[in-house]
C-alpha positions in Angstrom: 63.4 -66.8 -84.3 63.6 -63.5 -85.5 60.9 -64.4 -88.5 58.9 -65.8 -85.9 59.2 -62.2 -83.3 58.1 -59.8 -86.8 54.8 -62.2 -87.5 53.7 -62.2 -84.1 54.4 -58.0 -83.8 52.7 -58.0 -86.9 49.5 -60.3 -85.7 49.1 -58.0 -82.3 49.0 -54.7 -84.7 46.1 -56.5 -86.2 44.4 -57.9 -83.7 44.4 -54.3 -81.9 43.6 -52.2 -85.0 40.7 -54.3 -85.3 39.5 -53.8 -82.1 39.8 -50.3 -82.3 37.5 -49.9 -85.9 35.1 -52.8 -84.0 34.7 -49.6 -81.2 34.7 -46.7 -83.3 32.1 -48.4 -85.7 29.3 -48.7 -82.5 27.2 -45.2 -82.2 28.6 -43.1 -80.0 25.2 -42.9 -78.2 25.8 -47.0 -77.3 28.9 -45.8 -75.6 28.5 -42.8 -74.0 24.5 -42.5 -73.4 23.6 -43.0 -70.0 20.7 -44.4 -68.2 17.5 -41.7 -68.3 16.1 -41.3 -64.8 12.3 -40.4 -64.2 11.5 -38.4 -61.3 7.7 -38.3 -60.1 7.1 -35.0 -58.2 4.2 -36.2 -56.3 1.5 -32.9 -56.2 1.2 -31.1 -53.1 -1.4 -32.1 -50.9 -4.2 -28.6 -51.3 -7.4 -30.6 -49.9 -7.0 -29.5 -46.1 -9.9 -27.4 -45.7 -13.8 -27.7 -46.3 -16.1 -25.2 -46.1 -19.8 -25.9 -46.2 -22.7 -24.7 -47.0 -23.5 -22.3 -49.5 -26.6 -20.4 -47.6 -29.6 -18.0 -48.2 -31.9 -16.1 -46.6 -34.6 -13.3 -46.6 -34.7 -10.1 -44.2 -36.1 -6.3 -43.7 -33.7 -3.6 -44.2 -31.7 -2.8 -40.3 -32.1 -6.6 -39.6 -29.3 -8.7 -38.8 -29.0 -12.2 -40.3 -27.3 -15.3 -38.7 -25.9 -18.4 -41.1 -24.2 -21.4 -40.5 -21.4 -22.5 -41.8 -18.8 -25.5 -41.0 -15.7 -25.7 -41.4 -13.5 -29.1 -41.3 -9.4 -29.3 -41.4 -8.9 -32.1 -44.0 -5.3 -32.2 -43.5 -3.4 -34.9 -40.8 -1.8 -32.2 -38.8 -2.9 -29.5 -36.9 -3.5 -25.9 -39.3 -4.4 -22.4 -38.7 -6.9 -21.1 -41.2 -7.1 -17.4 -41.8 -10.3 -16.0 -41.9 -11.9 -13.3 -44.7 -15.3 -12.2 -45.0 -16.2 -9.9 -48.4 -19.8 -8.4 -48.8 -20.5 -6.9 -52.3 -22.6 -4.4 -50.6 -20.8 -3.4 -48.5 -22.9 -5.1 -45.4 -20.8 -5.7 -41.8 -19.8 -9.4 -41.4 -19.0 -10.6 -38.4 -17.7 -14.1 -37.7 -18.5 -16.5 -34.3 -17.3 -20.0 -33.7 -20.1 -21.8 -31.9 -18.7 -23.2 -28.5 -21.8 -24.7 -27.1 -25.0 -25.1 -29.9 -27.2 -23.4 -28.4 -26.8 -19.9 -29.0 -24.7 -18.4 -26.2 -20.8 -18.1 -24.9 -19.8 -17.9 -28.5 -16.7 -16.7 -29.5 -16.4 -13.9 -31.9 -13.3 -14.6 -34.8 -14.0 -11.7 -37.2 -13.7 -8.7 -37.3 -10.6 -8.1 -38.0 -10.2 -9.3 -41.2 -7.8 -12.2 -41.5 -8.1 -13.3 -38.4 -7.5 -16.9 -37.3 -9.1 -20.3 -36.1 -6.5 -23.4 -35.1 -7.8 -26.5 -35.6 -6.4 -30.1 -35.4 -6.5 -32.9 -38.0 -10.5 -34.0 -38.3 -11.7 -30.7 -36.5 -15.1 -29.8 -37.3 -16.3 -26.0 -36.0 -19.6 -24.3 -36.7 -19.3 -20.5 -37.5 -22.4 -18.4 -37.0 -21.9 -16.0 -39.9 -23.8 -12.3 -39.1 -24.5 -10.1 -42.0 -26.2 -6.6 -41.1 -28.6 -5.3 -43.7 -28.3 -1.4 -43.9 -31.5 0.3 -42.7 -31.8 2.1 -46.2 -30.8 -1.2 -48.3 -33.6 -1.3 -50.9 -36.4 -3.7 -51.2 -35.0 -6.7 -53.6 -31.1 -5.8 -52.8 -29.3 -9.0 -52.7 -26.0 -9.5 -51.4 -24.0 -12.0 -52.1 -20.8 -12.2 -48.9 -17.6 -14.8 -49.7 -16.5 -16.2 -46.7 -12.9 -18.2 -47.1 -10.5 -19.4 -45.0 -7.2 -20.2 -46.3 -3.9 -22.1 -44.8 -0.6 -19.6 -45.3 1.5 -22.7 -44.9 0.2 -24.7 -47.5 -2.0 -22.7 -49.9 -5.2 -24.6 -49.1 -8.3 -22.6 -49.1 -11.7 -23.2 -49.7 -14.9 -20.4 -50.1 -19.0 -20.4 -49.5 -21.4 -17.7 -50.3 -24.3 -16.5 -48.0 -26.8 -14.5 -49.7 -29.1 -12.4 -47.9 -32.1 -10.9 -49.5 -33.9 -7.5 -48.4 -37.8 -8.6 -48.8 -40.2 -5.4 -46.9 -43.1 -7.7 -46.8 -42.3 -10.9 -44.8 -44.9 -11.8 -42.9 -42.2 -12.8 -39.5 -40.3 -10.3 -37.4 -36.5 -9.1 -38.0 -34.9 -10.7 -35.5 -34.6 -14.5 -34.6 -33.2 -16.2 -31.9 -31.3 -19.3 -32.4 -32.3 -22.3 -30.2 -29.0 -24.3 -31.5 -27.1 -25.4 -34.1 -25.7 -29.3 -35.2 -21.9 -30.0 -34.2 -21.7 -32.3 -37.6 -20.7 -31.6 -40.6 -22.9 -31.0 -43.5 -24.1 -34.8 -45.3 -22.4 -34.4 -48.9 -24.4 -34.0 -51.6 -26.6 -36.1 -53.2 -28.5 -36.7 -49.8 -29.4 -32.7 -48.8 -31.9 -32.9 -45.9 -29.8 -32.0 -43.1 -31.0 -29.8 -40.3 -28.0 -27.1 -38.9 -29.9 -25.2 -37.2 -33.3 -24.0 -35.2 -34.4 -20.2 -34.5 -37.7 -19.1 -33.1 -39.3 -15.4 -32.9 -42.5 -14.4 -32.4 -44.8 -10.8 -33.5 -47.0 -11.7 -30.7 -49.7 -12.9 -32.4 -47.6 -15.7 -33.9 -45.0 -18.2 -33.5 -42.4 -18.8 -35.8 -40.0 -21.4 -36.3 -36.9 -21.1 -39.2 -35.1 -24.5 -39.8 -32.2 -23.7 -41.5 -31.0 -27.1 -44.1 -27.8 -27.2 -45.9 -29.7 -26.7 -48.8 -33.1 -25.3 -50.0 -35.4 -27.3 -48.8 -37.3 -30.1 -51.1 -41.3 -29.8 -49.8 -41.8 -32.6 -52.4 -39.8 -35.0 -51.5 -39.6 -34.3 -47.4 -41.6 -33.5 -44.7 -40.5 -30.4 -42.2 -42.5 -30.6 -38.4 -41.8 -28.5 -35.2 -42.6 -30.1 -32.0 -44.2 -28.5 -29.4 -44.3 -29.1 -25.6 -46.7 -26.8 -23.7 -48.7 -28.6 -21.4 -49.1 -31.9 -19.2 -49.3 -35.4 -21.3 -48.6 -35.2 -25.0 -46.7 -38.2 -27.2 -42.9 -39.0 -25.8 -39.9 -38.4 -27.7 -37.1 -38.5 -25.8 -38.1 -38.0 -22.4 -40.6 -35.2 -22.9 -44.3 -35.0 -24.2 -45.4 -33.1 -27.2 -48.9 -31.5 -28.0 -48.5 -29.9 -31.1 -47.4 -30.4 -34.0 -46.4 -27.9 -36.9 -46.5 -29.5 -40.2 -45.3 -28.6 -43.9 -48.2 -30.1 -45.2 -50.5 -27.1 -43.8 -51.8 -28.4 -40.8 -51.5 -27.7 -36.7 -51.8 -31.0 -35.6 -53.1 -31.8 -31.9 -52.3 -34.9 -29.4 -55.6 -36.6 -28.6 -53.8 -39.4 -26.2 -53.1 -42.0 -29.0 -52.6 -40.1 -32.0 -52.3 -36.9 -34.2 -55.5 -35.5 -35.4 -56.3 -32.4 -37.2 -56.8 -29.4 -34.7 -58.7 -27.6 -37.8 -56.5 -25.3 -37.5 -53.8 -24.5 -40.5 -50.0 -24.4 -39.6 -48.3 -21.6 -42.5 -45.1 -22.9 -44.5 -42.7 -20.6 -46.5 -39.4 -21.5 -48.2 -36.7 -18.8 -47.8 -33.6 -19.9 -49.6 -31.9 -22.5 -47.6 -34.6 -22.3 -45.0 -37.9 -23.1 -44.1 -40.1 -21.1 -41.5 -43.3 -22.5 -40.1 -45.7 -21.0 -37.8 -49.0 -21.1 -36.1 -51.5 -18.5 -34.7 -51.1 -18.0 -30.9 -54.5 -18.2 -30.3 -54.2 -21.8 -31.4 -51.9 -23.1 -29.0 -52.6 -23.9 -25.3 -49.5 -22.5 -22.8 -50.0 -24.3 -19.6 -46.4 -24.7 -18.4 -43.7 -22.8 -17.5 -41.5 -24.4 -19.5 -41.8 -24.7 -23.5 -40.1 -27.6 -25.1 -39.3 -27.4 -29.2 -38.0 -30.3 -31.6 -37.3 -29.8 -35.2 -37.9 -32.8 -37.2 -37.1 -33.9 -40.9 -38.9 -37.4 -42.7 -39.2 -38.7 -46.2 -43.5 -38.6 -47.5 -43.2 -42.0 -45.8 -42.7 -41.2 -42.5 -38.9 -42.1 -42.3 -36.9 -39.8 -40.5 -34.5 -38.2 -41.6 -32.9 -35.4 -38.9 -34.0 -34.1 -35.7 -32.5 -31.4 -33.9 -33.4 -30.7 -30.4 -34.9 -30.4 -27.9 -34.7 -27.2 -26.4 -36.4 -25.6 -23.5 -37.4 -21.6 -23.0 -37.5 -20.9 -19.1 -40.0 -18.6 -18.3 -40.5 -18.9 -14.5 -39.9 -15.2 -13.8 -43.4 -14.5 -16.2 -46.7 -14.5 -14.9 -48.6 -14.4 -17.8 -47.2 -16.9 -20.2 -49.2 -16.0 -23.5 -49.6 -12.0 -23.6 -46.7 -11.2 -22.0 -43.8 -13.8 -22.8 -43.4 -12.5 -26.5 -43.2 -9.1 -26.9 -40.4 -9.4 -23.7 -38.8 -12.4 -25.0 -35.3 -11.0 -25.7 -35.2 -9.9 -22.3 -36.9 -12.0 -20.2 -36.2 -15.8 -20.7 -32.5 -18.0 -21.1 -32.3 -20.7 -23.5 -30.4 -24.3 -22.5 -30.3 -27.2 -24.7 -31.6 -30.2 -22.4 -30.6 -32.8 -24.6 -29.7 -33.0 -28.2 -30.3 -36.6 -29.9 -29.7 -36.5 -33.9 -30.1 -39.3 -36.4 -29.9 -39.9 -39.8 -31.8 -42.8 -41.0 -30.7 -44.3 -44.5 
């Protein structure tokens, strides 16, 4: 019994030694190494504001310039961009949001610098962007402004550039008018016919009309035509009757009751940055009515159109004498209303 009691003290000591060497002999990174966990920090969301587009334009020295830009909150809630402007000449910004297209009850945003627009998730608002051109800017100065708008909260920001040119010799007045502007955001590139905007002004010999594109316009590729409505009959377009026609190809085109034909008389086309101006001699118009009807239109060389924007109506009631009188007073005499705006976009 007692022989027995030593072997089996003398087997456990072995048995346990062993295990003990078995243990030690494993690396000590088997035993003591644990798991590695992977954390994936997901990158902030910074894509909750677009600005659009880059703009360009000519004027005299003491003129004052208007641009459109949009702007869209990108994010899913709603976000308070703050608003800066920064001329590299020095020129005086100021910044409008666009409450009604068509020129009027606008609300001013800037000045002061860093100043604010709320907008919810999806917004799109269209900022009229004035820059003054000093009265002794030289001829040739160009000045390039940054507009940004930036969200505190999140750090998202986005930038365009409007460029305004001093050019002495333009062959159109200083000041323009804007009939109205397109509520929709800009088409993203590669397609870049996309009318945001129609102004008018006059040197009262001569009727000019600026269309202003998200990019320079492409004469090549496009055609540009103005519509005009200024006496009884004409061709329909949505509900009114047009007699004339403005055309980037060079030619005032006249109603004859079926068709277009060539009045013989030439309609003048220049390209200005991100805008093209056309206009005709007064003298070559007929002004019957009291009230003028325009449409800016956009097609491919086929004839597909692309854009319209319009129509708009000038009230003139309160002038007698529609032709010699209406233009040099224009400023002060009529009030501009947007009867109906119908835009398209054929692919």
């Amino acid at each position: 019994m007692t022989f027995s009691t030593k072997r089996l003290s003398l087997l456990i000591i072995i048995v346990f030694s062993s295990m003990i060497l078995l243990d030690l002999s494993l690396p000590l990174l088997t035993k003591h190494a644990k798991p590695i966990i992977y954390y994936a920090m997901a990158a902030p969301d910074r894509n909750k504001v677009d600005l659009e587009s880059d703009q360009s334009f000519s004027g005299a020295a003491g003129s004052i310039i208007d641009y459109n830009v949009y702007i869209e909150n990108k994010g899913k809630s709603v976000a308070t961009f703050t608003l800066s402007a920064l001329s590299d000449k020095g020129y005086y910004i100021e910044i409008w949001r666009d409450m009604d297209q068509i020129g009027s009850g606008d609300l001013q945003l800037f000045p002061p610098q860093d100043s604010t627009i709320t907008m919810s998730s999806g917004e799109v608002a269209t900022l009229i962007v004035k820059a003054t051109i000093p009265s002794d800017a030289p001829d040739g100065t160009v000045d390039n402004t940054i507009i940004k708008a930036e969200d505190a909260s999140s750090g998202a920001s986005d930038f365009v550039t409007i460029s305004t040119t001093v050019t002495l010799d333009l062959p159109w007045p200083s000041s323009w008018i804007q009939l109205g502007s397109d509520p929709n955001f800009p088409i993203p590139p590669p397609e870049r016919i996309d009318i945001k905007a129609s102004y008018y002004t006059n040197n009262g010999t001569h009727v000019f009309f600026r269309t202003t594109e998200v990019g320079k316009p492409n004469t090549q590729a496009f055609q540009y035509f103005v519509y005009l409505d200024t006496k009884a009959g004409g061709q329909q377009i949505d509900g009114y009757n047009y007699d004339y026609l403005l055309s980037s190809d060079g030619i005032l085109y006249v109603w004859n009751g079926t068709s277009w034909l060539n009045s013989g008389y030439p309609t003048y086309l220049q390209t200005e940055g991100t805008a093209i101006v056309l206009w005709a001699d007064l003298g070559n118009i007929i002004l019957d009515t009291q009230e003028i009807h325009f449409l800016t239109w956009s097609a491919t060389k086929d004839g597909v159109m692309k854009d319209k924007l319009g129509p708009y109506t000038i009230l003139t009631s309160s002038i007698s004498e529609f032709p010699f009188i209406l233009f040099p007073l224009l400023s002060l005499a009529v009030y501009f209303f947007i009867s109906r705006r119908n835009k398209k976009e054929c692919a």
